[in-house]
N, C-alpha and C positions, 0 to 999 in steps of 0.2 A: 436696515436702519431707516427711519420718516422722519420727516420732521412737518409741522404745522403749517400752512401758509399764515400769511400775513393778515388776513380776515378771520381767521383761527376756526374757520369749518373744518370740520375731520373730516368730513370727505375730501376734502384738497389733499391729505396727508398721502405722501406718495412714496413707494422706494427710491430712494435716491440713485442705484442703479438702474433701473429700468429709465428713467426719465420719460416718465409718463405719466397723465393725468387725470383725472376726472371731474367732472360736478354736478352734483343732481339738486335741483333747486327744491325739490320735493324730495322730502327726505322718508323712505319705509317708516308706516307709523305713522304716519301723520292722518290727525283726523278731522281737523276743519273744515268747514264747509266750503266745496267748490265750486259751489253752483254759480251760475252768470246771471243776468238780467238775457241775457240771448236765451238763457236755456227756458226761465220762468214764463218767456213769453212765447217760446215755441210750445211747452207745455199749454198753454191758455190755448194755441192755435188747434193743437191734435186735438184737444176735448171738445172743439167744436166741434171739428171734424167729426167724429165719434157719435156726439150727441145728433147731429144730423143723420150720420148713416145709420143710425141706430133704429129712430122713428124712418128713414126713408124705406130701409129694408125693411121693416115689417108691412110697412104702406103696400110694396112692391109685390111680397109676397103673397098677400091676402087676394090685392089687384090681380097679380096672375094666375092666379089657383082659380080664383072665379070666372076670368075671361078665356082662361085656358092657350095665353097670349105666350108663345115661347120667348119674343122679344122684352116683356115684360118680366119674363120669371127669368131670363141671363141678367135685364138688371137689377133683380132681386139677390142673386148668387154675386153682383157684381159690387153691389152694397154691404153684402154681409162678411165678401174679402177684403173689403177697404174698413169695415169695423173690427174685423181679426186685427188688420195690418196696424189700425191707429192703439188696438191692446201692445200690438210689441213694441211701437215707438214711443209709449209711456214708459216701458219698461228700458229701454236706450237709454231713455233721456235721464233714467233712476239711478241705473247701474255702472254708465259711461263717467258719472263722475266723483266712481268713492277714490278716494285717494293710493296712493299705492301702500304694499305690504310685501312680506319678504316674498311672499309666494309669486308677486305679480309685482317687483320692480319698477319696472315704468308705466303703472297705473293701468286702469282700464276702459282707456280711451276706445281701446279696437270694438268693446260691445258695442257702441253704437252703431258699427258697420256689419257687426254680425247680426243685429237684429234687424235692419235697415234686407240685408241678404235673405232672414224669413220671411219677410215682409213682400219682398219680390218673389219668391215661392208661393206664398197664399194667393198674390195677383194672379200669378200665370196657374194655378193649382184651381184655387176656387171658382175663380171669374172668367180665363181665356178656356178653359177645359170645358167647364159649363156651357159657356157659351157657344162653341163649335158644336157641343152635343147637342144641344138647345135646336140650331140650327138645322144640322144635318139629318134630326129626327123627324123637322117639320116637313122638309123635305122630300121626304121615304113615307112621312103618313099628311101629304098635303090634302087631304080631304076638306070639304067644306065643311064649317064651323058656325054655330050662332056666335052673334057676334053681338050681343047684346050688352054684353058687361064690358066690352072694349071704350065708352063715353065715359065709362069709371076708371078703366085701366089710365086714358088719356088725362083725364084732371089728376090722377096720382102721379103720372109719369110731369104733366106742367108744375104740381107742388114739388114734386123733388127737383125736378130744375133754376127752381129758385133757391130750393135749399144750396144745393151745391153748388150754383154761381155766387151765395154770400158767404159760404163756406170758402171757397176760391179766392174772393176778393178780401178775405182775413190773412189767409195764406201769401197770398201778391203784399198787400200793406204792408207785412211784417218783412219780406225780403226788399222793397222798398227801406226800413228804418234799419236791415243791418247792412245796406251798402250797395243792395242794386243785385241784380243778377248774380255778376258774376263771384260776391264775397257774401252774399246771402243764401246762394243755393250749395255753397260747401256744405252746407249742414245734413245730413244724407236724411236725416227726421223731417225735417223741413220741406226737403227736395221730396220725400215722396210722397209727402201729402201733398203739393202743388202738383206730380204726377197724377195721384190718384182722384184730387180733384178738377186737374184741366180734363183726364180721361172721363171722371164720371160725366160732366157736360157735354163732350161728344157723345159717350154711349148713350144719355138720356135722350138726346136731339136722333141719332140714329133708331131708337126703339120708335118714339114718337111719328117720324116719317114712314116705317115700315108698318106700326099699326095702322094710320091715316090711309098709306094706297092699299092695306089691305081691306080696309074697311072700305074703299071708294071701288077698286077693283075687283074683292070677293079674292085672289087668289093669294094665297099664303105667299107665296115663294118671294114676296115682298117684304117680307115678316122674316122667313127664316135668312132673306138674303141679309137683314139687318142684325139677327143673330151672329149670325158672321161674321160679318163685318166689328160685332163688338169682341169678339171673341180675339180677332186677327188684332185689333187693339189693346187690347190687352195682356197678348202675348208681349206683343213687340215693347210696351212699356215695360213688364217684367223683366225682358229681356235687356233694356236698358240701367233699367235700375242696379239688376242683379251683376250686372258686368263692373259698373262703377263699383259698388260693393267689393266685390271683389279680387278689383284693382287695391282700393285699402288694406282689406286685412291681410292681402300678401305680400303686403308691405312699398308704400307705393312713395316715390322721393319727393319729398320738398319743392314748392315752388320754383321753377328755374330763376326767378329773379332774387329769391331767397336765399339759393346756392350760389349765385353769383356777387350778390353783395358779403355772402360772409366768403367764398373765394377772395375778393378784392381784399377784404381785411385782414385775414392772414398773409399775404401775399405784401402789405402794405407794412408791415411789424419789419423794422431793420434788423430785431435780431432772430427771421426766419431768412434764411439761404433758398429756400424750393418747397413748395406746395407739393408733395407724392401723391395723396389721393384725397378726395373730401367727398363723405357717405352721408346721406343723410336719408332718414325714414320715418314719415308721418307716424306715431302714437295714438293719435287720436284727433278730434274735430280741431283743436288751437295747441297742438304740441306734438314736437319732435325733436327729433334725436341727432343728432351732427356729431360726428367722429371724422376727426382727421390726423392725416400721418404728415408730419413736416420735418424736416431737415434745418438744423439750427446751422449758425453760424460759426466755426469755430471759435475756442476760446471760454465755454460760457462756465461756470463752476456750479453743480448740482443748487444752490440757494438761489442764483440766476436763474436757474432753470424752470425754477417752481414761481417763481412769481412774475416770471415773463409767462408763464400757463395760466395764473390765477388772473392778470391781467387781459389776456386775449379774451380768454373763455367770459367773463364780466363785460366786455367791447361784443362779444357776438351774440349774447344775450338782450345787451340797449339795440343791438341791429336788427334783433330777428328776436321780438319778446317769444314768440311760441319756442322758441329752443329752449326744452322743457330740460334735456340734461346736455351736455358737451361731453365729449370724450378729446383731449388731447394725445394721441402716439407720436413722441419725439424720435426717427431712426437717421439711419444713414441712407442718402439717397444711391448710395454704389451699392448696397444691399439685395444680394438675389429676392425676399423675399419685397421690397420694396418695389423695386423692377416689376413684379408682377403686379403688384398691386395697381402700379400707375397704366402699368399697360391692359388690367381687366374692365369690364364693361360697364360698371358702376361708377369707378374713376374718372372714366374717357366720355363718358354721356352715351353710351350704345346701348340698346334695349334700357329704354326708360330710365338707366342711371343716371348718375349728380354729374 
């Protein structure tokens, strides 16, 4: 047997045995536009990006083929993986926000962090691989070189450094107007372009000095030390990027002050007796998922039950707008499988849990 809640969404309709509940604010099927004003201007931000690496790596590559500059041709490989990386983050920013379908329930927030994850592969694939190779070749064949086309190499390598420090400072602006560091660089699209272009500005500054003493000194090993040097840079970024990534799509929990304020609310409802466990898991850039198991009060009768649910779950959504669905599970707290629950590592806050 179900009955309606009070707000008369069907999804509220619950067995009145089980006494348990749900709500998903986005309903399967639905097909309105979700896009933000954050999303439209991170999009304006990557097609800079884009448009910059796009003339800088050809600039780069020309520059190097002709000076025969290994430091030059890593940042050629190193532009042309930061113009792969800003193709996937268009494609993030596309597909992160169709709406959900039966197939895909709670929407398809997590693309943005699976492509955010290619993107750190192409870094450390393209640009840190290249550039070790780059290095370690000049190395093993340091032989003198004309150096003639190096005055070209160096005005290509000074144009791309202005490119990609206004390219930079488009990137900083915009985490600037959504909050500052720390609520602007959640966005993993946004984040890696500020990666890719605070790295591009060291790599170009490293190419730049390593053709300079190579060209004052005559010996390479200045040149391929700077190879290196961008290569080890670029791992270490990939390897940054690619870790956060991957904290997300394996499912990474809600802000602790986010768990704690809707902890407090539950906790604050007189007709909840005991908080057993409270789970929650990011969806996507501004949505998640909160399920919790509470222990009522004695006394309540099943139509109690459901609109003391329709009401909580309404209260943890004004507290925490990204809680994209709630799940409420009413049990008994003397309950063997409850018991576990409170006592597993999700519940308790151990490895990364709520």
């Amino acid at each position: 047997m179900a009955s309606s809640s009070p707000c008369g969404c069907p999804c509220h309709r619950v067995p009145r045995f089980r006494r348990s509940a749900r709500c998903d604010r986005v309903r399967p099927g639905q097909t309105a536009d979700v896009s933000t004003p954050s999303d439209r201007r991170t999009r304006v931000t990557v097609l800079v990006a884009l448009a910059a690496n796009l003339v800088i790596a050809a600039a780069k590559a020309v520059g190097g083929v002709v000076a025969a500059s290994p430091a030059l041709l890593s940042e050629a490989a190193h532009s042309v993986a930061d113009s792969m990386n800003e193709v996937f983050l268009l494609a993030a920013l596309r597909r992160s926000r169709r709406p959900p379908d039966r197939r895909h329930p709670f929407g398809y927030g997590k693309e943005r962090f699976f492509w955010s994850l290619l993107a750190a592969v192409g870094i450390f694939v393209m640009g840190g691989c290249f550039s070790f190779y780059q290095g370690v070749d000049a190395f093993r064949n340091g032989e003198e070189k004309n150096l003639d086309g190096y005055v070209a190499g160096l005005v290509v390598l000074g144009v791309a450094l202005l490119a990609e420090g206004g390219s930079l400072l488009r990137a900083l602006y915009q985490v600037r107007k959504q909050g500052g560091t720390a609520r602007g660089l959640r966005d993993p699209a946004l984040r890696t372009v500020v990666a890719e272009d605070g790295t591009a500005v060291v790599g170009v500054t490293l190419a730049i000095m390593g053709m300079g003493l190579h060209m004052a000194t005559g010996q390479v090993v200045w040149e391929a030390a700077a190879s290196l040097a961008i290569g080890a840079l670029l791992v270490y970024v990939a390897y940054r990027l690619g870790r956060e990534a991957r904290d997300q799509l394996i499912g990474e929990a809600a802000d602790p002050e986010a768990s704690g304020r809707i902890r407090a609310l539950l906790r604050a409802q007189p007709e909840i007796d005991s908080v057993e466990a409270l789970f929650t898991m990011k969806t996507g850039l501004d949505t998640t998922l909160v399920a919790a198991r509470v222990d009522l009060v004695p006394g309540l009768d099943s139509e109690r039950v459901e609109e003391v649910a329709v009401r909580i779950k309404r209260s943890i959504v004004g507290i925490v707008p990204e809680a994209e669905q709630v799940f409420l599970d009413v049990t008994d707290r003397h309950a063997p499988d409850a018991r576990e629950a409170w006592e597993s590592p999700a519940a308790t806050g151990e490895r990364g849990g709520t």
